[in-house]
DOLUM-781825 format. One record per atom (N, C-alpha, C): residue number from 1; residue in three letters; atom name; x, z, y. Coordinates in steps of 0.05 Angstrom, whole numbers, plus 5000, padded with zeros to 4 digits. Last residue first. Example, Ala and Ser with C-alpha at 12.3 -4.5 7.8 and 13.67 -1.06 7.14 Angstrom:
2
+------+------+------+------+------+-------+
! resi ! resn ! name ! east !   up ! north !
+------+------+------+------+------+-------+
!    2 !  SER !    N ! 5257 ! 5142 !  4955 !
!    2 !  SER !   CA ! 5273 ! 5143 !  4979 !
!    2 !  SER !    C ! 5258 ! 5157 !  5001 !
!    1 !  ALA !    N ! 5264 ! 5156 !  4886 !
!    1 !  ALA !   CA ! 5246 ! 5156 !  4910 !
!    1 !  ALA !    C ! 5264 ! 5156 !  4934 !
+------+------+------+------+------+-------+
//
This chain:
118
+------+------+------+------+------+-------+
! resi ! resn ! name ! east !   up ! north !
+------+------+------+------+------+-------+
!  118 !  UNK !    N ! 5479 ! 5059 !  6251 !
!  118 !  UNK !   CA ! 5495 ! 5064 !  6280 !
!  118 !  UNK !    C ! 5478 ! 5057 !  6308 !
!  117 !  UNK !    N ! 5445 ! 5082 !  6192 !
!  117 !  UNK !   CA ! 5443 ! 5067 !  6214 !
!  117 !  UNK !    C ! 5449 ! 5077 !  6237 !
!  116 !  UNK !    N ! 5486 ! 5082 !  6140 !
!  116 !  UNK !   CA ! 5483 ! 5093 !  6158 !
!  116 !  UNK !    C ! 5475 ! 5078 !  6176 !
!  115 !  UNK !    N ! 5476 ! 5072 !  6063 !
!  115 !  UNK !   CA ! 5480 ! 5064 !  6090 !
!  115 !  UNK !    C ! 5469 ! 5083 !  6109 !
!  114 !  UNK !    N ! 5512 ! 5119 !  6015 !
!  114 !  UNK !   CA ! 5489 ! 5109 !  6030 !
!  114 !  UNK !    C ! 5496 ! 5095 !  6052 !
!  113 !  UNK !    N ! 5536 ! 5106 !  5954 !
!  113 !  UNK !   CA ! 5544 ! 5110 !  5975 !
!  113 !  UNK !    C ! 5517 ! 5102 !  5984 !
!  112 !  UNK !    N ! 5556 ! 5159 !  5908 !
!  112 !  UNK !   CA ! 5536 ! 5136 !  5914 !
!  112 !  UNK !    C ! 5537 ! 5131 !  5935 !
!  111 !  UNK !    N ! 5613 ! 5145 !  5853 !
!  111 !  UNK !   CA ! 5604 ! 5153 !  5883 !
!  111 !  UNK !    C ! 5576 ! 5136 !  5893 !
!  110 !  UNK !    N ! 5618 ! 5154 !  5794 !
!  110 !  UNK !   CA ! 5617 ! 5134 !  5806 !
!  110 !  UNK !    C ! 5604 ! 5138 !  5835 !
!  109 !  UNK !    N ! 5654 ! 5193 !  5735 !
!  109 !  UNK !   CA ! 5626 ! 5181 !  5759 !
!  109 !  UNK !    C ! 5638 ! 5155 !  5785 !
!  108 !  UNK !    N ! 5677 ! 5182 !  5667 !
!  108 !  UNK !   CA ! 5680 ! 5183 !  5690 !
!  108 !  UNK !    C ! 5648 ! 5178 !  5714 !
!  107 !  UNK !    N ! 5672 ! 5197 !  5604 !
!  107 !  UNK !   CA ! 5655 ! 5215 !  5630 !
!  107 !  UNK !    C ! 5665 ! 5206 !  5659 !
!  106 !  UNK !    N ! 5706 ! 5164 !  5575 !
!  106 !  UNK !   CA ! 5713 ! 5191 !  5588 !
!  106 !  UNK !    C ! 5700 ! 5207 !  5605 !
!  105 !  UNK !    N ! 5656 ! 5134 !  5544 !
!  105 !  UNK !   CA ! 5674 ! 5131 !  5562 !
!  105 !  UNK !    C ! 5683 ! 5156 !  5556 !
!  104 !  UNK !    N ! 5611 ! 5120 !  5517 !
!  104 !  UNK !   CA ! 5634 ! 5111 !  5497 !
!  104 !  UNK !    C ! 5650 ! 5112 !  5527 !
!  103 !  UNK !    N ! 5569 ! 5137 !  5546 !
!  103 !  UNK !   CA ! 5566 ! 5107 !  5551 !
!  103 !  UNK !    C ! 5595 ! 5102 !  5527 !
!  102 !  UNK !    N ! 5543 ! 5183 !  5504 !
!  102 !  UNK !   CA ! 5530 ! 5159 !  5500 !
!  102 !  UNK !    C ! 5548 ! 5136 !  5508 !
!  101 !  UNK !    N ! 5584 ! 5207 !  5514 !
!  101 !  UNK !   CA ! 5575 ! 5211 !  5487 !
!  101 !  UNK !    C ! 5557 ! 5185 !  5484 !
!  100 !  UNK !    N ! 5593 ! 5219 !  5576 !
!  100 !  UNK !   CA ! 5615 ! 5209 !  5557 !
!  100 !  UNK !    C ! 5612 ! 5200 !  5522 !
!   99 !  UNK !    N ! 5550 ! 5196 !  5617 !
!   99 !  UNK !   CA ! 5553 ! 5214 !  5592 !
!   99 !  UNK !    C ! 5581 ! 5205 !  5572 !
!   98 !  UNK !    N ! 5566 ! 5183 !  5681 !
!   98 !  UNK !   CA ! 5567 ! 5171 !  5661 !
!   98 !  UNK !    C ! 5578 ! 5194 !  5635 !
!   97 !  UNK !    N ! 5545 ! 5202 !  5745 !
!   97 !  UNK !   CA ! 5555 ! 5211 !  5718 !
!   97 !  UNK !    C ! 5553 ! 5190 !  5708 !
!   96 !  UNK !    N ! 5540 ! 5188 !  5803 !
!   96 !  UNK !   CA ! 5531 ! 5175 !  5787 !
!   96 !  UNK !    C ! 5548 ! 5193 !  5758 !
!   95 !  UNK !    N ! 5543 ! 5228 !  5872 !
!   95 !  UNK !   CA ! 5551 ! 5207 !  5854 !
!   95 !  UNK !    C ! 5537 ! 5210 !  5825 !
!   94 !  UNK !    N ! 5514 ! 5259 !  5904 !
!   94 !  UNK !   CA ! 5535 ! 5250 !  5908 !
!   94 !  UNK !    C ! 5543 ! 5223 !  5898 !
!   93 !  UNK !    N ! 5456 ! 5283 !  5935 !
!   93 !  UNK !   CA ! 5469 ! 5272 !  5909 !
!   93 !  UNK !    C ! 5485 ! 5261 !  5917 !
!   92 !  UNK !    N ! 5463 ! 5354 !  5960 !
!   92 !  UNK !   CA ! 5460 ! 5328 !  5962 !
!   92 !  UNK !    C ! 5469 ! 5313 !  5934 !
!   91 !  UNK !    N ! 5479 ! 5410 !  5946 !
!   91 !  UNK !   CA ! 5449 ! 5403 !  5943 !
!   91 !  UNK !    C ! 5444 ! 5371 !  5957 !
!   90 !  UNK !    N ! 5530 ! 5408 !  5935 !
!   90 !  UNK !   CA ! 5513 ! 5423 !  5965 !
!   90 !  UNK !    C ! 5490 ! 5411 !  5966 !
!   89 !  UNK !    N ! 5529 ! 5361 !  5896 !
!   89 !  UNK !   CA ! 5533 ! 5372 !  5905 !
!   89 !  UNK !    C ! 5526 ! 5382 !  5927 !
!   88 !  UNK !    N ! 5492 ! 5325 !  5840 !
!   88 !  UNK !   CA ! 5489 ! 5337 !  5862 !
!   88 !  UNK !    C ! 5509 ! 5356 !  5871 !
!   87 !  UNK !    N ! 5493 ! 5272 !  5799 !
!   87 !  UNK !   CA ! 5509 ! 5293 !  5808 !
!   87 !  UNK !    C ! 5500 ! 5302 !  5832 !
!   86 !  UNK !    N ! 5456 ! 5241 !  5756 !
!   86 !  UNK !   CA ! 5452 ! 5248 !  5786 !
!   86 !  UNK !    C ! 5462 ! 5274 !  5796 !
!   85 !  UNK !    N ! 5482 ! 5207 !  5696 !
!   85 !  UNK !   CA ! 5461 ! 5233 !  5710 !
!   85 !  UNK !    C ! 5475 ! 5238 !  5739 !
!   84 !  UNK !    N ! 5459 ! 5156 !  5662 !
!   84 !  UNK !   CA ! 5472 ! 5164 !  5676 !
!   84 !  UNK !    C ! 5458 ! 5192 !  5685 !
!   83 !  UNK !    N ! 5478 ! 5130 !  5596 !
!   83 !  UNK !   CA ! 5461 ! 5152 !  5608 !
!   83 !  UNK !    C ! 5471 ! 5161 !  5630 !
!   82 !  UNK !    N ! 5490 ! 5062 !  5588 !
!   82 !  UNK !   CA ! 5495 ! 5089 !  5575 !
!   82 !  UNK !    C ! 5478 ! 5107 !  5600 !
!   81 !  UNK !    N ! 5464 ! 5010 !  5558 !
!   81 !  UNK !   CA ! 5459 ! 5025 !  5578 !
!   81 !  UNK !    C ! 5471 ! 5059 !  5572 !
!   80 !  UNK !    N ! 5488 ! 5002 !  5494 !
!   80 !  UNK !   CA ! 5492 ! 4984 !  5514 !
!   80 !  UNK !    C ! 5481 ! 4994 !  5549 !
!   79 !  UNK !    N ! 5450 ! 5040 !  5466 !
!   79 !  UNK !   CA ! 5476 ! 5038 !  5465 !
!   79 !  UNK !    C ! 5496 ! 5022 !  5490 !
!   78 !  UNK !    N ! 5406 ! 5038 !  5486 !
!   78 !  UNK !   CA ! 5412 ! 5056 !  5492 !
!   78 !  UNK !    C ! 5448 ! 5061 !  5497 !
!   77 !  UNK !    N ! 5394 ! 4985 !  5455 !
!   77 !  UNK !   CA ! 5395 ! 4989 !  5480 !
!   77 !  UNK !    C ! 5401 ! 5011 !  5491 !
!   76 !  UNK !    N ! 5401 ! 5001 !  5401 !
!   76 !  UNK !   CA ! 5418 ! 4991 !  5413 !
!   76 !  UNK !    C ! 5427 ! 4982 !  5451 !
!   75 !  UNK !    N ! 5358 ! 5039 !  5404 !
!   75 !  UNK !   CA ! 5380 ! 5051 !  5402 !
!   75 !  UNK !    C ! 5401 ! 5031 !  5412 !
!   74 !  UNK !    N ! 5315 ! 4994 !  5405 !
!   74 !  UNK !   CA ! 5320 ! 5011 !  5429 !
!   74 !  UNK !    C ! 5338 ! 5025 !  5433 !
!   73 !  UNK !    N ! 5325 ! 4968 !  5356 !
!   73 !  UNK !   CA ! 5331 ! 4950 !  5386 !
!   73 !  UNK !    C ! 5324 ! 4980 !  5404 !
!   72 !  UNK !    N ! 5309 ! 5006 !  5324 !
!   72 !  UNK !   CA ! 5328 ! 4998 !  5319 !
!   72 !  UNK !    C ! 5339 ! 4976 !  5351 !
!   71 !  UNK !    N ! 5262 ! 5008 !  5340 !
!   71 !  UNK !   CA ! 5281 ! 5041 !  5344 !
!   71 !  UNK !    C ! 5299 ! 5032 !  5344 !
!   70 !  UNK !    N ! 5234 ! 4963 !  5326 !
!   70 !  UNK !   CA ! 5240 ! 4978 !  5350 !
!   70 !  UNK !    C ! 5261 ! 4994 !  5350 !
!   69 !  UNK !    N ! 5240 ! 4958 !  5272 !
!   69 !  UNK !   CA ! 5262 ! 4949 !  5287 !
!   69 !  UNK !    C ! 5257 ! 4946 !  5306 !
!   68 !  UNK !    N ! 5210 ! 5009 !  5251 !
!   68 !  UNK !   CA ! 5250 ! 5007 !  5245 !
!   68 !  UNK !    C ! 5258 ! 4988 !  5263 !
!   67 !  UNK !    N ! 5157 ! 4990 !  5264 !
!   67 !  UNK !   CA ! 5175 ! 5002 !  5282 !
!   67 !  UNK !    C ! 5200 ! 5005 !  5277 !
!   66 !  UNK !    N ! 5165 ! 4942 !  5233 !
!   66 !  UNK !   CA ! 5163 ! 4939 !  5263 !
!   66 !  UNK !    C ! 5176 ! 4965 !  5275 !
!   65 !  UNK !    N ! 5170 ! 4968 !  5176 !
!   65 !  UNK !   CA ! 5188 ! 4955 !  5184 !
!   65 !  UNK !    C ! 5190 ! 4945 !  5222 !
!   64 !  UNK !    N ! 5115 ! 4994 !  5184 !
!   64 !  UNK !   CA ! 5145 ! 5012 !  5188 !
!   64 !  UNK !    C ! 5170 ! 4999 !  5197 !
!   63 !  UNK !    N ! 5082 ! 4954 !  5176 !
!   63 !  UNK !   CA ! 5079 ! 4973 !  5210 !
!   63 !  UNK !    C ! 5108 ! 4994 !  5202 !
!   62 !  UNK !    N ! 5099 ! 4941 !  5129 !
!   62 !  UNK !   CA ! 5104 ! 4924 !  5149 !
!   62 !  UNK !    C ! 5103 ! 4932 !  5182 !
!   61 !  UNK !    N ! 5083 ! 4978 !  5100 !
!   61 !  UNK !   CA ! 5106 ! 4969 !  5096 !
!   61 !  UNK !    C ! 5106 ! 4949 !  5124 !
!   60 !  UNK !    N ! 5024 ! 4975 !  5116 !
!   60 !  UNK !   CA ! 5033 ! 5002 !  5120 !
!   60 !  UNK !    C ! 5069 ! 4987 !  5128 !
!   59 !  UNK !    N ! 5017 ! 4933 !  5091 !
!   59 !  UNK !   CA ! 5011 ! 4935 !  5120 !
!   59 !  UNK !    C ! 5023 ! 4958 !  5130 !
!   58 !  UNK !    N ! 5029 ! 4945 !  5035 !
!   58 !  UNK !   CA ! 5039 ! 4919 !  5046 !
!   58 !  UNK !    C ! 5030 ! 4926 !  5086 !
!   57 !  UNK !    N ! 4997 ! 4984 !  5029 !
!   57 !  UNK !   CA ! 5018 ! 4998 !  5029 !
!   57 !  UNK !    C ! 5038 ! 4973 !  5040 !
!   56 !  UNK !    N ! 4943 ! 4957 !  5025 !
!   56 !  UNK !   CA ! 4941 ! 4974 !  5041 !
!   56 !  UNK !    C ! 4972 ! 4982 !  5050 !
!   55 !  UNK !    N ! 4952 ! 4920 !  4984 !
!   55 !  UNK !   CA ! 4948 ! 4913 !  5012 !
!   55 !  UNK !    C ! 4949 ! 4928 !  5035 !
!   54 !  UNK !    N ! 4956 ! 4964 !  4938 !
!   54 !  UNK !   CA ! 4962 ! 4941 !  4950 !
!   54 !  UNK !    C ! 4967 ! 4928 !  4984 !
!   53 !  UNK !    N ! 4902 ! 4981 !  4939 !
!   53 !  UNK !   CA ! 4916 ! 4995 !  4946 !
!   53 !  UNK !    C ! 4938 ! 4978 !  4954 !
!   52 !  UNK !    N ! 4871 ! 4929 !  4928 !
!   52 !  UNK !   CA ! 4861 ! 4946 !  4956 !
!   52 !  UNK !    C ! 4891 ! 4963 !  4957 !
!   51 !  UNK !    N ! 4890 ! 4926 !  4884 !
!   51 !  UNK !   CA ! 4895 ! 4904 !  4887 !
!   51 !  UNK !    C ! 4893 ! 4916 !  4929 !
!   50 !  UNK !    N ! 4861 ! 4980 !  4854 !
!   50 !  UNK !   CA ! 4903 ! 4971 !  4861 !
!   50 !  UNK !    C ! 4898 ! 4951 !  4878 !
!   49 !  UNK !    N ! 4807 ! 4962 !  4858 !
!   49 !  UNK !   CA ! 4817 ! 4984 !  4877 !
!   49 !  UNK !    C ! 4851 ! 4979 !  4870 !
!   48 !  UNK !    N ! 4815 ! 4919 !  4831 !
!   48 !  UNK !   CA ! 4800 ! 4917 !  4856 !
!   48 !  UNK !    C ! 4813 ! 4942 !  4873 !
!   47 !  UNK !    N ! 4820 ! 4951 !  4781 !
!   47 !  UNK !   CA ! 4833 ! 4927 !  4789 !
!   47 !  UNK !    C ! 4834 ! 4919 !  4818 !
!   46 !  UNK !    N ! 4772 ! 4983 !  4768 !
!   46 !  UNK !   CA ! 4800 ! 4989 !  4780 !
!   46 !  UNK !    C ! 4830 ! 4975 !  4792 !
!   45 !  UNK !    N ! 4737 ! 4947 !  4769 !
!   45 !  UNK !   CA ! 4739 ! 4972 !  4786 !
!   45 !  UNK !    C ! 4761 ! 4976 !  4796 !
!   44 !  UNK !    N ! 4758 ! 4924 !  4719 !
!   44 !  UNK !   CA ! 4751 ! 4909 !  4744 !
!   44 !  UNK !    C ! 4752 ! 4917 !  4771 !
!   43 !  UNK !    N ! 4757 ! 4969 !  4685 !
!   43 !  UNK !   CA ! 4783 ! 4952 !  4694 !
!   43 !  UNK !    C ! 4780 ! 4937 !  4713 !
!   42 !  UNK !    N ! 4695 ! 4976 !  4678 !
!   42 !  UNK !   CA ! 4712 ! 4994 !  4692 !
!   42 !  UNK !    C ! 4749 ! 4984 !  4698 !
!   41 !  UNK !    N ! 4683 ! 4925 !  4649 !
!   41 !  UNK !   CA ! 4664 ! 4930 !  4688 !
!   41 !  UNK !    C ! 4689 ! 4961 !  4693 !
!   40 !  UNK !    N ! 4707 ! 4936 !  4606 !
!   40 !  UNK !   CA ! 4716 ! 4904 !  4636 !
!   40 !  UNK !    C ! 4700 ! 4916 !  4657 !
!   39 !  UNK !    N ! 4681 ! 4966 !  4588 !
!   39 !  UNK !   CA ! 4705 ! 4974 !  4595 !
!   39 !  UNK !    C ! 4718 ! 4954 !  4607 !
!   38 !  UNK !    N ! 4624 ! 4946 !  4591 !
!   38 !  UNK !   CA ! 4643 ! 4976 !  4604 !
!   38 !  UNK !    C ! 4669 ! 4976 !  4609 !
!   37 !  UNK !    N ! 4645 ! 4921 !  4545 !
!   37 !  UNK !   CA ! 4635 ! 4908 !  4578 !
!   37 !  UNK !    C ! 4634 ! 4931 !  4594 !
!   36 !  UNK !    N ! 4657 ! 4946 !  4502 !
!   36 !  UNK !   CA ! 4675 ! 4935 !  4511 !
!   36 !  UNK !    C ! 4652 ! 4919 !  4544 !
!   35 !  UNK !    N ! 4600 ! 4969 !  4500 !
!   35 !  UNK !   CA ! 4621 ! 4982 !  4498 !
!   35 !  UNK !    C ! 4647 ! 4971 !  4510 !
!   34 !  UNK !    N ! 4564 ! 4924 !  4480 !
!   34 !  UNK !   CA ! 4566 ! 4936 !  4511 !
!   34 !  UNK !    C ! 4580 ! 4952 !  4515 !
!   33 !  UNK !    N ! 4595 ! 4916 !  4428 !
!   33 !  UNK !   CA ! 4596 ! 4883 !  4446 !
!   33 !  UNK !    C ! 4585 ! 4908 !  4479 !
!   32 !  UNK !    N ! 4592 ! 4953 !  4405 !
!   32 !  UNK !   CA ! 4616 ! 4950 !  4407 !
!   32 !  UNK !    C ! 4621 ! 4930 !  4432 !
!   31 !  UNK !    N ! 4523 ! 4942 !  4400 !
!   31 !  UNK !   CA ! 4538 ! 4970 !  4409 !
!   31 !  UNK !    C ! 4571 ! 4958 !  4417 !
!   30 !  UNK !    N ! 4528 ! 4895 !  4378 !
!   30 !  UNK !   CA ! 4520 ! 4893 !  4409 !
!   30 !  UNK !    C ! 4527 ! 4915 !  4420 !
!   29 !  UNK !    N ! 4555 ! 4903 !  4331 !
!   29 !  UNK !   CA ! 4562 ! 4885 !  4338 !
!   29 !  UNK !    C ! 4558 ! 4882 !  4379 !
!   28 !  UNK !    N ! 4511 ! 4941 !  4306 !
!   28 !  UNK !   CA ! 4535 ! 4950 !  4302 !
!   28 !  UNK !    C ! 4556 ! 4924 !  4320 !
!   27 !  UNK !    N ! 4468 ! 4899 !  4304 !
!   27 !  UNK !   CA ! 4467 ! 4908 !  4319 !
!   27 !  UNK !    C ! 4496 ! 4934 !  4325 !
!   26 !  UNK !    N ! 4502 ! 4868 !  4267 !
!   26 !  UNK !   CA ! 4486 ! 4849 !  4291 !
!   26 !  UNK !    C ! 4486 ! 4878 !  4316 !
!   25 !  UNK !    N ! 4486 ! 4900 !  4223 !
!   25 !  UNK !   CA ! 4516 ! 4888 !  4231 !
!   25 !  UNK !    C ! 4515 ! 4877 !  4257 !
!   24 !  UNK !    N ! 4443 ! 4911 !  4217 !
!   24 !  UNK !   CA ! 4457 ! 4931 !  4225 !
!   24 !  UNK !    C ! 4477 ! 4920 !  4234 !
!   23 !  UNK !    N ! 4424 ! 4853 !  4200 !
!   23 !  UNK !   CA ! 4412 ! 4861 !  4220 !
!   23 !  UNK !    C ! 4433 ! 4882 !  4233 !
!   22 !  UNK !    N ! 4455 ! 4851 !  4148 !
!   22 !  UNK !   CA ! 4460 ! 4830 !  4175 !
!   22 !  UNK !    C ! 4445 ! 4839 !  4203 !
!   21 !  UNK !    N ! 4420 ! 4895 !  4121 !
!   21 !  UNK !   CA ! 4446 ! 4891 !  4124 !
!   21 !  UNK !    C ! 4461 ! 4870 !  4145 !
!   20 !  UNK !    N ! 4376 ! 4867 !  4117 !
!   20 !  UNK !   CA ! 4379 ! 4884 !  4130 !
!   20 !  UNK !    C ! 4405 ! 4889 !  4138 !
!   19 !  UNK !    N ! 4391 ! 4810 !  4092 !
!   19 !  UNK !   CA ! 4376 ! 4823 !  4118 !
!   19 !  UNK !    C ! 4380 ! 4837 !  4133 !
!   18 !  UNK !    N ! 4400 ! 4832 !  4042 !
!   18 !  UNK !   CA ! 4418 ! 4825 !  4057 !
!   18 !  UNK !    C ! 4409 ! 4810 !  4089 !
!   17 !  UNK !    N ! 4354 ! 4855 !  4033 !
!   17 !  UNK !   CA ! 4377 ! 4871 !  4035 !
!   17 !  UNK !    C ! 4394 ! 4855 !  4051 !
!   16 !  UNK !    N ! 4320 ! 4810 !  4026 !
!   16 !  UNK !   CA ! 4308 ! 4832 !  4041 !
!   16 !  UNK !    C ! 4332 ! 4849 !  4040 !
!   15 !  UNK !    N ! 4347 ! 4789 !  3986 !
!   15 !  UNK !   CA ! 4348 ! 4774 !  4004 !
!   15 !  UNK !    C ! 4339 ! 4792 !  4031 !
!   14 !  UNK !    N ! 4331 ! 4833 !  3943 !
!   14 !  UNK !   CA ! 4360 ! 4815 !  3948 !
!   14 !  UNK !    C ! 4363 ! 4811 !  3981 !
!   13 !  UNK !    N ! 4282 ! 4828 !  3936 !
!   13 !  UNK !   CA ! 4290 ! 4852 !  3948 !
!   13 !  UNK !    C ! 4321 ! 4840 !  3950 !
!   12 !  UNK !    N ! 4270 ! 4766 !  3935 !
!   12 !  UNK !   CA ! 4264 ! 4773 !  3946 !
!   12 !  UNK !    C ! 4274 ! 4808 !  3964 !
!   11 !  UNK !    N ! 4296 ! 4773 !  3876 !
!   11 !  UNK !   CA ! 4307 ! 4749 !  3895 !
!   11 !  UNK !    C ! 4307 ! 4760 !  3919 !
!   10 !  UNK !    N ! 4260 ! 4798 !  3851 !
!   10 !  UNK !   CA ! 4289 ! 4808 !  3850 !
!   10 !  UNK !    C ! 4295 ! 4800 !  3864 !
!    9 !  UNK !    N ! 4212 ! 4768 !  3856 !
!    9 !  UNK !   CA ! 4218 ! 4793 !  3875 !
!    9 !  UNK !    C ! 4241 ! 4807 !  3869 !
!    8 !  UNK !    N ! 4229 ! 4733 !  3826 !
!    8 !  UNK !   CA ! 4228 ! 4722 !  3852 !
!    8 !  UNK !    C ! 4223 ! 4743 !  3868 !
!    7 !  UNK !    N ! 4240 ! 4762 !  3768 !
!    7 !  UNK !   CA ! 4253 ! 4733 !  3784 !
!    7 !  UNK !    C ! 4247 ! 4737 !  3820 !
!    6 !  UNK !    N ! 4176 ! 4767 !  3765 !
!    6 !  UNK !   CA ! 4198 ! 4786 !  3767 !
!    6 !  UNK !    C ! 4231 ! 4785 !  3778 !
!    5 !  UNK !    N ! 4161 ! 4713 !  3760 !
!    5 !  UNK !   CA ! 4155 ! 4736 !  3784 !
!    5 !  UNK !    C ! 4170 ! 4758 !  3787 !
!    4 !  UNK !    N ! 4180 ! 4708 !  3712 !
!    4 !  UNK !   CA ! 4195 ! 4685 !  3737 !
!    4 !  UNK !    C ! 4182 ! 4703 !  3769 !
!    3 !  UNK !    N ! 4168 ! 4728 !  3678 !
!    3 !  UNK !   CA ! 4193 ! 4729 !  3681 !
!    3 !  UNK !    C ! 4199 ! 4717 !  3709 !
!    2 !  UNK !    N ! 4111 ! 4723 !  3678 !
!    2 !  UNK !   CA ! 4123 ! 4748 !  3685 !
!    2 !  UNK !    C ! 4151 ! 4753 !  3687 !
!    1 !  UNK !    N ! 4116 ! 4671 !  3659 !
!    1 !  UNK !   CA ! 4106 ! 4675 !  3686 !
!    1 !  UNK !    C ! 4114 ! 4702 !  3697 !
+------+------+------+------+------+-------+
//
């Protein structure tokens, strides 16, 4: 009888160890286990914020590309209208310049003529 009690609280501090031991592990398990959910709640964060930055530099990219192809249609209009300037002589305007740099000419002008009422 004293063998078999002695028996069953061997058993017993046994089984009470490996207990404990499953308990630490469990809880060595939920430490690591909210450790790594931090570190999804902070990739998430940051995920969110690229995904924001993103979008941000796509609008950006896209308000540049508009204006490139303004500037880009207005130069060509520039190109195709060349620059005239308002020759004055004796302090009247005479005639029409044409910039030699912009219209792709020799700078020639062009007389302005006014009507006269006879």
């Amino acid at each position: 009888m004293d063998k078999e009690l002695h028996e069953a609280k061997d058993t017993s501090f046994h089984l009470s160890h490996q207990i404990e031991n499953s308990e630490n592990l469990v809880k060595k398990k939920e430490v690591e286990l909210l450790a790594m959910e931090k570190r999804l709640k902070a990739s998430e964060t940051l995920n969110t914020e690229f995904c924001r930055a993103i979008e941000e530099l796509k609008m950006e990219q896209e308000e540049s590309r508009r204006i490139k192809e303004d500037m880009d249609r207005r130069s060509w209009q520039r190109q195709m209208v060349p620059e005239i300037e308002l020759v004055k002589m004796a302090g009247y305007q005479k005639a029409w310049r044409f910039d030699p740099l912009t219209s792709q000419t020799s700078g020639f002008f062009v007389p302005k003529f006014t009507k006269v009422a006879l």
